[in-house]
N, C-alpha and C positions, 0 to 999 in steps of 0.2 A: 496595530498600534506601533509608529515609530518607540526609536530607542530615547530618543527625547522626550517623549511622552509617559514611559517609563521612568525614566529615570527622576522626570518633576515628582511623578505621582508617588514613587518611592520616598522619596524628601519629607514629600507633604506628609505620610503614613508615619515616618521619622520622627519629623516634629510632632503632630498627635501623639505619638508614643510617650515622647519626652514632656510634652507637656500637662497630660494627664498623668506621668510620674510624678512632676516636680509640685502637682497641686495634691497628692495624694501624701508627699512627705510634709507640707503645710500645715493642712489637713490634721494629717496624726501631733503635729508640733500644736496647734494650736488645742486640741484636743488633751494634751499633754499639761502641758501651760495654765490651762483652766480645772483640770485635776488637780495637780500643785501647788494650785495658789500662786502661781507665777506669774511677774509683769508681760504684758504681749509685745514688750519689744526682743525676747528671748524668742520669739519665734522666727523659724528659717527653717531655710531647706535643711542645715544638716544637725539642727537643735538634739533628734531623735540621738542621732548617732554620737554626738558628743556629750552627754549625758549619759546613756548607754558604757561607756568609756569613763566615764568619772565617777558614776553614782549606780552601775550596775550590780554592783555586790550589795547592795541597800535594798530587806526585805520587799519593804515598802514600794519604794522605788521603783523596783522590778516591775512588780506589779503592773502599776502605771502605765510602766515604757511597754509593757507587753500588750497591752491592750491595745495603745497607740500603734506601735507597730502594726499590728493587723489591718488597723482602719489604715494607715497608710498603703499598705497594699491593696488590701480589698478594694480599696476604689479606683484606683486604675485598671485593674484586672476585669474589673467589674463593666468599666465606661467599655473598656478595649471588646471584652465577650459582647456587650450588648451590640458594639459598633457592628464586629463579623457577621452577627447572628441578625441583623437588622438588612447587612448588603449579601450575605448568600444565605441564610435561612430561608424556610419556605415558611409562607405564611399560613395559618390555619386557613383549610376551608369551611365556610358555612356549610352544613349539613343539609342544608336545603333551599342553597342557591346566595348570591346579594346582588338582585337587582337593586338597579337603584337610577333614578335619570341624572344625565350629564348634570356635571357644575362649569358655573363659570370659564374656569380654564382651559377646562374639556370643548367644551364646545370654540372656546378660541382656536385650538388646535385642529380643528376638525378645518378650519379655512373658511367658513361660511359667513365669519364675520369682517373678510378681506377684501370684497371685491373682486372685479373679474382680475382674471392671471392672464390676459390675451385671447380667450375666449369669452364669447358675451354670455350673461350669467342672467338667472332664468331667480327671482323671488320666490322662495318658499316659504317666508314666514317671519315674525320680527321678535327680538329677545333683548329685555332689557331697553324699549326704545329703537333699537338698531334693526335693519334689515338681515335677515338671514338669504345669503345667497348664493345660489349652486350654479358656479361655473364648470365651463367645458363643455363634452359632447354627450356624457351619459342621460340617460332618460331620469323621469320624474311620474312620479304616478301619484293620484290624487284620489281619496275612496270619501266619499264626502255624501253622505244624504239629502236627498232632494230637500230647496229651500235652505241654505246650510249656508249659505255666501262664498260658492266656489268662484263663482262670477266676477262678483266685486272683491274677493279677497288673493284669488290668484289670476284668471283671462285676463281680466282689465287692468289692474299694476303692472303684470308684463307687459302688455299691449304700449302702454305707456309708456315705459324702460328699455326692452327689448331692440337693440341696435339692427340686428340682420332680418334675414326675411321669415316670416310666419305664416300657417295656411291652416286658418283657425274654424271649424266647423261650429257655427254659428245659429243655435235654434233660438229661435224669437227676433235673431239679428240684434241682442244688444250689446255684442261687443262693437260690432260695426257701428251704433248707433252714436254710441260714447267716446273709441277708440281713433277712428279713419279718417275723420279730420287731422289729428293730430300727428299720426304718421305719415300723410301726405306732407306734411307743413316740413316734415325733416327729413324730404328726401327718399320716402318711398313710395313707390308704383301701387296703387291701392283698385286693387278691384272687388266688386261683388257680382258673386254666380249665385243667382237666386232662382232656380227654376220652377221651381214653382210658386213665385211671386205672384199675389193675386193683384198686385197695383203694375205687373210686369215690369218694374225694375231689376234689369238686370245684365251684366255682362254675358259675354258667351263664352261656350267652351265644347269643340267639337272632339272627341274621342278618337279622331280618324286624323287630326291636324298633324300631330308628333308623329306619323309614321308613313304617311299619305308619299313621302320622298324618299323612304327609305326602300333598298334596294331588295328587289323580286323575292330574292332567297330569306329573306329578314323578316318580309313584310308580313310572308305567310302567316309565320310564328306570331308576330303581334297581332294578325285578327284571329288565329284561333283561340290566345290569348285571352281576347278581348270575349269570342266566341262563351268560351268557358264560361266568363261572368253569367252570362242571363241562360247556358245551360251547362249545369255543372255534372259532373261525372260522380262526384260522392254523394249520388243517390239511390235508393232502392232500384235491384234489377231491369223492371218495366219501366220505370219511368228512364232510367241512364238510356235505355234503347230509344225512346222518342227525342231523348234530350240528344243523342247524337245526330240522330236525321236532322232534329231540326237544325242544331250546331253544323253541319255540312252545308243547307241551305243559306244560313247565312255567313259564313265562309264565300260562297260561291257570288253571291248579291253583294259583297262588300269590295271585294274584289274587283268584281263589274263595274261597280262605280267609280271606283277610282282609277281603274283601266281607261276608262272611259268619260274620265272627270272635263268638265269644262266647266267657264268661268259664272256660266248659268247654273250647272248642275253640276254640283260635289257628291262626297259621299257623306252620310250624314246617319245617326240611327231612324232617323224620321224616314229620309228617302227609303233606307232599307223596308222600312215596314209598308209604306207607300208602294213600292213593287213587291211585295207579297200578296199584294192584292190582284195582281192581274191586270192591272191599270185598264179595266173595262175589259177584257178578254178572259179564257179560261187559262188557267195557272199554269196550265202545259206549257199551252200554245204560246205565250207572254214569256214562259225561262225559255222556250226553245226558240224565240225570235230573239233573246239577247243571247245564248249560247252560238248562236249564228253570224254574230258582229265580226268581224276580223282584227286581229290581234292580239286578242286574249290571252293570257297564260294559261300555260299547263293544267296550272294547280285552278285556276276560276273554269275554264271549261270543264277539268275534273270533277269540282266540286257539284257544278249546273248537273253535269253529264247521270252522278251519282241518281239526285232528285229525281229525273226524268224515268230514269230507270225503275222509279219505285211505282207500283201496282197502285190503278186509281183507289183500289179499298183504305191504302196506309194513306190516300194523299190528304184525306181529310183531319186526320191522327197528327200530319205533321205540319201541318199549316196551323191546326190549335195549335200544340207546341211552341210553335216555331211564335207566334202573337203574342202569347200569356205576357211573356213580361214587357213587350214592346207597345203595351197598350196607351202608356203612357202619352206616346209621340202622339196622339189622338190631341192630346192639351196643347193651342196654337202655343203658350207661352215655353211651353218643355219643349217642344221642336226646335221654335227659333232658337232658345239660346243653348240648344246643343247644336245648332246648324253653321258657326264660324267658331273663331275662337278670338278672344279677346287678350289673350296673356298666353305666355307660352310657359309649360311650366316644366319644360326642359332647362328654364334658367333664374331658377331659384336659387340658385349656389352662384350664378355670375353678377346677378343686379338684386340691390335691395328692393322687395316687395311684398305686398300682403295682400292674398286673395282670402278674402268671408264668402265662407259658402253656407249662403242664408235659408235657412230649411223650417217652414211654420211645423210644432209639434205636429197636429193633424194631419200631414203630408207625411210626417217621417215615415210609416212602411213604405209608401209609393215611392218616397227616394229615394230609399236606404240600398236597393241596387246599382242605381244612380251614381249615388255619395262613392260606396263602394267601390265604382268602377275608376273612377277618379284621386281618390287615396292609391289603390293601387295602380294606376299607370304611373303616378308621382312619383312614387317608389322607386319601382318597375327604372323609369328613365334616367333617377339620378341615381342608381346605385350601381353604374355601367363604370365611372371613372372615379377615379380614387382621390383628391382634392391634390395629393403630392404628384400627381401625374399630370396633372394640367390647371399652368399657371394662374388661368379665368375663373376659375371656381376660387372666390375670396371670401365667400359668404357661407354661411350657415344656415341652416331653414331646422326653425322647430316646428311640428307639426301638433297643433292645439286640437286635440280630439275631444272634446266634449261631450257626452252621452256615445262613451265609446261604442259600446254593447248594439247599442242602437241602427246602427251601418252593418248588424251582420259581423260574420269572419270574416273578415281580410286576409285572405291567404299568403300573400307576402310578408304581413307583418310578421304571421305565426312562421311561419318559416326563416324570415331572416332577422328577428331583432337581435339577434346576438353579434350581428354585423356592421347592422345599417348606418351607425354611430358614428364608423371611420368615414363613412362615407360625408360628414358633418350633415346627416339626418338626425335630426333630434326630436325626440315624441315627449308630450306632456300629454298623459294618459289621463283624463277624468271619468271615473266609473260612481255607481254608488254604493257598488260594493263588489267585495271579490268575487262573493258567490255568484253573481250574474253571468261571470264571463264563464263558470264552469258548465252551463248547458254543454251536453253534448254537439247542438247545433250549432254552436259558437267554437270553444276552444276548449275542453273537457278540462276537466282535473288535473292534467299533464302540460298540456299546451298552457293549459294557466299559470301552473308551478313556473313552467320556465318561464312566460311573460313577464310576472312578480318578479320572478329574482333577476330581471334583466332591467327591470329599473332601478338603478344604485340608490335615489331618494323615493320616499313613500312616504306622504303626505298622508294623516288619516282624520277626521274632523269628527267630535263626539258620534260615536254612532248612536240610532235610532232602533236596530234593532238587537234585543240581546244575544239572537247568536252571536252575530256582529263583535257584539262586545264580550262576549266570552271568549271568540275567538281571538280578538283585539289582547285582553287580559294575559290569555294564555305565550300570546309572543313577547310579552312587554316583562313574563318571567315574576319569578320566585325570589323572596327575599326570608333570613331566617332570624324570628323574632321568639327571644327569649319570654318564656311563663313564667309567671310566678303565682302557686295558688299557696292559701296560706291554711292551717289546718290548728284547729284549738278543740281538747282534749279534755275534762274537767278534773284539776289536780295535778296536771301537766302542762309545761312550758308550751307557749306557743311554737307550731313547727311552719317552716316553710320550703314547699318541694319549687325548684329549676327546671323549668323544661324549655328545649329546641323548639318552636314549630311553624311550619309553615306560609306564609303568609306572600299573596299576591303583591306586585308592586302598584297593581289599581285593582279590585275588583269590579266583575262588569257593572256593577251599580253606579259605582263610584264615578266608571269611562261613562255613563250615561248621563251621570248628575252633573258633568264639566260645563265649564262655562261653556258661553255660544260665542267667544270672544278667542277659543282656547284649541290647541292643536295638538296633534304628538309626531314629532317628524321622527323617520327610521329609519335605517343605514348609515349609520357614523358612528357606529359603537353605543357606547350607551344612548339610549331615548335621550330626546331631546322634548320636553314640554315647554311651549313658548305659545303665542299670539302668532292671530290673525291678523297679513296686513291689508286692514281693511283701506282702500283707496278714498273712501269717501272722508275718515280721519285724519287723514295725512296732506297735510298743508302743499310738498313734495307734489301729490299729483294732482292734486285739488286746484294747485296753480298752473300746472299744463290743461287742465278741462278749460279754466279762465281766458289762457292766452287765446281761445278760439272761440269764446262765449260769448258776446256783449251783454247778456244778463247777467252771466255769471261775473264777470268783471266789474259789475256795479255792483257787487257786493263788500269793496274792497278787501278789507282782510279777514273778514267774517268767513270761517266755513257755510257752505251753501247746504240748507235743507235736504231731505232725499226729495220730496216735491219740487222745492226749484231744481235738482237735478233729472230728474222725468219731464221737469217743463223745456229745459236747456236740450233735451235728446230729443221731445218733442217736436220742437221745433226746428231741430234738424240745424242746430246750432255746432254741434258738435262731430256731425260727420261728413264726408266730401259729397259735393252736389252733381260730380259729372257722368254719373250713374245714364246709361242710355233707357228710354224705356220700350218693351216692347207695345206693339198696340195688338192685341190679337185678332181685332177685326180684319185691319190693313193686311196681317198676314194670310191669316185665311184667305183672303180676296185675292193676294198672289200667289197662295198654291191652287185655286179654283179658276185664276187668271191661265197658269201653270197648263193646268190640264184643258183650256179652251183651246189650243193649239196643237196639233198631234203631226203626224206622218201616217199615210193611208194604212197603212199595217201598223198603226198605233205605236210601235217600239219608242218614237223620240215627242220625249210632251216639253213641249216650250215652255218659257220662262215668262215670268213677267216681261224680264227685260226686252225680251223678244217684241213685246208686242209694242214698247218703248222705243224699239228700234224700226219697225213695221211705222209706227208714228213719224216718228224723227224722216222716215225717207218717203213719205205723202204719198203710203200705198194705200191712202182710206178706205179704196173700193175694196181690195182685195182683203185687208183687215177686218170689214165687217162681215165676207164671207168665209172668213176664217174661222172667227168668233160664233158666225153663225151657226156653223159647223160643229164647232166644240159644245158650243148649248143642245143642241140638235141630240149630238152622239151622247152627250150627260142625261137627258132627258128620257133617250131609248137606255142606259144602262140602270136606270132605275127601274127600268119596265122589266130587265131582265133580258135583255132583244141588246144582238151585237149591231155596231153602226160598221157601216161601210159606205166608206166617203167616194168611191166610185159610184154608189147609186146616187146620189145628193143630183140637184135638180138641174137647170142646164145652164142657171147663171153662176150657181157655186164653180160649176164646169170652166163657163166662161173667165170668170173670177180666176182662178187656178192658170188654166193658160195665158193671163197677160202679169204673175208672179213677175214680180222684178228679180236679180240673180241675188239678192239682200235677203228673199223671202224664202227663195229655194233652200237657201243657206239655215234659215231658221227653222222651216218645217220638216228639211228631213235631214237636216243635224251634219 
């Protein structure tokens, strides 16, 4: 505190002093005056003392003036002790707590009803009319029971609102449905990765794209990485042993493909499972005809070299292994759209955009390794550079996890949310309850504790069930409410006993009786009890669904039904139409296209394009005994019988020797 500061605040304590004086000598004069029988224009500051001085020898008198006297002191003395005792006194504490939820002012102070501070701010809820809103970088968690309008009351208002980029996992796809027109309309990059779309809609997104350029010594790390996903080390003894053979295997096969990538054939988790099979030959002889290619690295001939070395008894042990969870790439639609990539999501912090990763409940186990691998390379890539360390990263990206629980551990996130924030990572955690994430399979009891306390808001919505709400109760605290029981006697005055006691600030009844309109935010000091901001109420977003509706816009200023808004998303009114689609037959046909074309020792299988290109330069003849060929060798590897295209008949023969140098180039790579 300056001396200036001091010295006002001195003044100020002065005048208080004096003026709580000069009303205390009033006071007694006036008090005086009316004992006396005296006119009230005899009163003044110094009536006491002048009287005192004239008429103090007067029994009577005295009297009087002594009385007043007193009251003229006591009250100053009296204002001045309450005042100290009010600015350093400690206040009584309740004996058994005073919760109590914020007021009014409270919650102004908290900031929530400001708007963004230069970061973009994420809707948790509405109070008084107004939006409650959490700016900056910390997280947000949401514990919300199934059917509860976490949907419509938080995904969808942000989606709406939310300026930077978001990467919202999407079951049912109805944020995309409602949402993705309109943040296209303002400037953001809008994709959906829907792999197991059963209408094949969907972007792509290859796992091998972000790292396919990154250098030898790097690269390792990111497929063992990647490896770990589909076989993890924190498993029981016997299985970690299989889970590493087979993790070496494909170590070595991913490797190879991208060593050996061309613009027909990438690496892909499809290809990888595709050459687990042997592509028509036995599994030996197939690793050790690509261990054989020249140029290889170290670490991919290592990895092959390992394999080969293992006894045919394990090799059946680690080729299950090594399938189980790649079984998936079997579905033409989950190939293709893990086979390119359609957004890079190394630049979610440089350009605004919004990838939906649109997952049908029914699919969620099949994905949920999938989803998982994808969350965390996201991570994984943007948590390398620091937003102040380079200029490009302008953006923010929240990540909307929705049926968090559901994708499995993320071992990233449990690992680094106490970080990832600077990195302007932002997670909106939707659970439907704490206890789910505490399985041991997921994040136990510890991993949870510190999740919880890593997100600074915690959203929680009537709970359903009443641990829930006892546990809910128990955080929300103790307040200390006065008894009064009253007691009658016969013959004796009524008596009445005071007691202290205990009393919840909700009991779990009470958290369960709440409206379905009603919320309790936490992390801001006291509770906050407020509203849900439901989007379908709100005029605000109701007129962004319009600006992209034409039904909805002829409703003028009517809010729209929830059935005209099912009809509006129905009809695909509301979300962006440039969605590519897969066709799974077309695919199939080009990886069956794929495999009609080989090299005599099978190692190189042609591409569609290949045979596009075989067309394009009017090598008909040779094309159909190419094809011929390829049917021929499919036909015997379902018999169980290897094809060898040295025995093929003497026009295949002939066919082969008048090969254009276009053809040689395609069939043996």
């Amino acid at each position: 505190m300056t001396i200036q500061s001091k010295i006002l605040l001195s003044a100020l304590a002065a005048a208080g002093v004096a003026a709580v004086a000069v009303g205390g000598q009033y006071a007694g004069a006036a008090l005086f005056a009316k004992m006396q029988h005296l006119p009230s224009s005899v009163v003044g500051i110094f009536t006491l003392r002048d009287y005192w001085h004239a008429y103090g020898d007067v029994p009577a008198v005295k009297k009087a003036l002594t009385a007043c006297t007193f009251v003229s002191v006591a009250i100053p003395v009296g204002a001045i002790t309450a005042a100290c005792f009010a600015a350093f006194g400690t206040a009584k504490r309740e004996l058994h707590g005073s919760a109590r939820f914020a007021k009014a002012h409270e919650i102004r102070k908290t900031g929530l009803l400001d708007g963004e501070d230069g970061k973009p701010a994420l809707i948790v809820g509405k109070y008084r009319g107004k939006y409650l809103t959490f700016p900056g970088q910390q997280f947000v968690m949401l514990a919300a029971p199934t059917r509860s309008g976490k949907g419509v009351a938080v995904a969808i208002p942000n989606l709406l609102t939310y300026p930077d980029s978001m990467v919202v996992l999407d079951l049912k796809l109805e944020n995309y449905k409602y949402t993705s027109a309109y943040r296209q309309k303002y400037g953001q990059k809008v994709f959906l990765w829907a792999p197991f779309a059963e209408d094949g809609k969907s972007h792509g997104w290859n796992v091998f794209d972000s790292i396919a350029d990154r250098p030898e010594h790097l690269r390792i790390g990111d497929v063992q990485a990647i490896g770990l996903k589909f076989y993890p080390t924190n498993v029981e003894a016997k299985t970690k042993f299989w889970n590493d053979l087979a993790r070496n295997l494909f170590v070595g096969l991913s490797l190879y493909l991208m060593e050996t990538a061309t613009k027909e054939r990438s690496c892909t988790l499809g290809e990888i499972f595709r050459q687990s099979s042997g592509m028509g030959r036995p599994i030996k002889e197939h690793i050790a005809q690509l261990r054989a290619t020249k140029g290889l690295s170290e670490a991919c001939t290592g990895a092959l070299n390992r394999f080969l070395a293992s006894g045919d008894e394990v090799l059946s042990s680690i080729l299950s292994t090594f399938n189980a969870p790649l079984l998936i790439f079997d579905n033409p639609i989950v190939d293709a759209a893990t086979s390119h990539s359609s957004f890079d999501i190394n630049e979610v912090r440089r350009q605004r955009m919004t990838i939906y990763i649109g997952i049908q409940p029914n699919r969620l186990e099949d994905a949920a390794l999938l989803v998982n691998l994808f969350f965390s390379q996201l991570i994984d890539l943007n948590t390398s550079v620091l937003p102040e360390h380079d200029a490009s990263l302008k953006y923010q990206c929240t990540l909307v996890l929705d049926e968090f629980t559901a994708i499995g551990r993320v071992n990233i996130i449990d690992t680094s949310n106490a970080f990832i924030a600077g990195y302007d990572l932002r997670l909106l955690t939707i659970i439907q309850a704490v206890s789910q994430m505490e399985r041991p399979s997921l994040y136990g009891k510890e991993g949870t504790r510190t999740l919880v306390v890593n997100h600074a808001a915690k959203v929680v919505y009537p709970p359903k069930d009443h641990q829930e709400a006892k546990d809910l109760s128990d955080a929300l605290g103790y307040f200390t409410e006065t008894s009064v029981s009253k007691s009658r006697t016969p013959g004796k005055p009524r008596g009445e006993n005071h007691s202290d006691q205990k009393r919840a600030l909700m009991m779990p009844q009470e958290l369960e009786e709440m409206g379905q309109d009603e919320e309790i935010l936490l992390g801001f000091g006291k509770p906050i009890r407020c509203k849900k901001a439901f989007y379908y109420n709100d005029p605000v977003f109701v007129d962004r669904l319009k600006e992209m509706s034409p039904s909805l816009r002829g409703l003028g200023e009517d809010l729209p039904t929830e059935t005209q808004l099912k009809a509006a998303a129905g009809a695909n009114e509301l979300c962006t139409g440039d969605v590519p689609v897969i066709d799974p037959i077309e695919w199939q046909a080009k990886r069956r296209a794929a495999t009609a074309v080989r090299r005599e020792d099978g190692t190189r299988v042609a591409r569609a394009t290949d045979l596009v290109a075989m067309r394009d330069a009017e090598v008909s003849v040779a094309l159909a005994a190419v094809l011929a060929e390829g049917v021929y060798a499919d036909l015997l590897e379902l018999t169980g019988k290897r094809f060898n295209f040295a025995d093929t008949g003497s026009q295949a023969s002939a066919a082969r020797g008048s090969r254009s140098p276009i053809q040689e180039e395609i069939t043996h790579g």
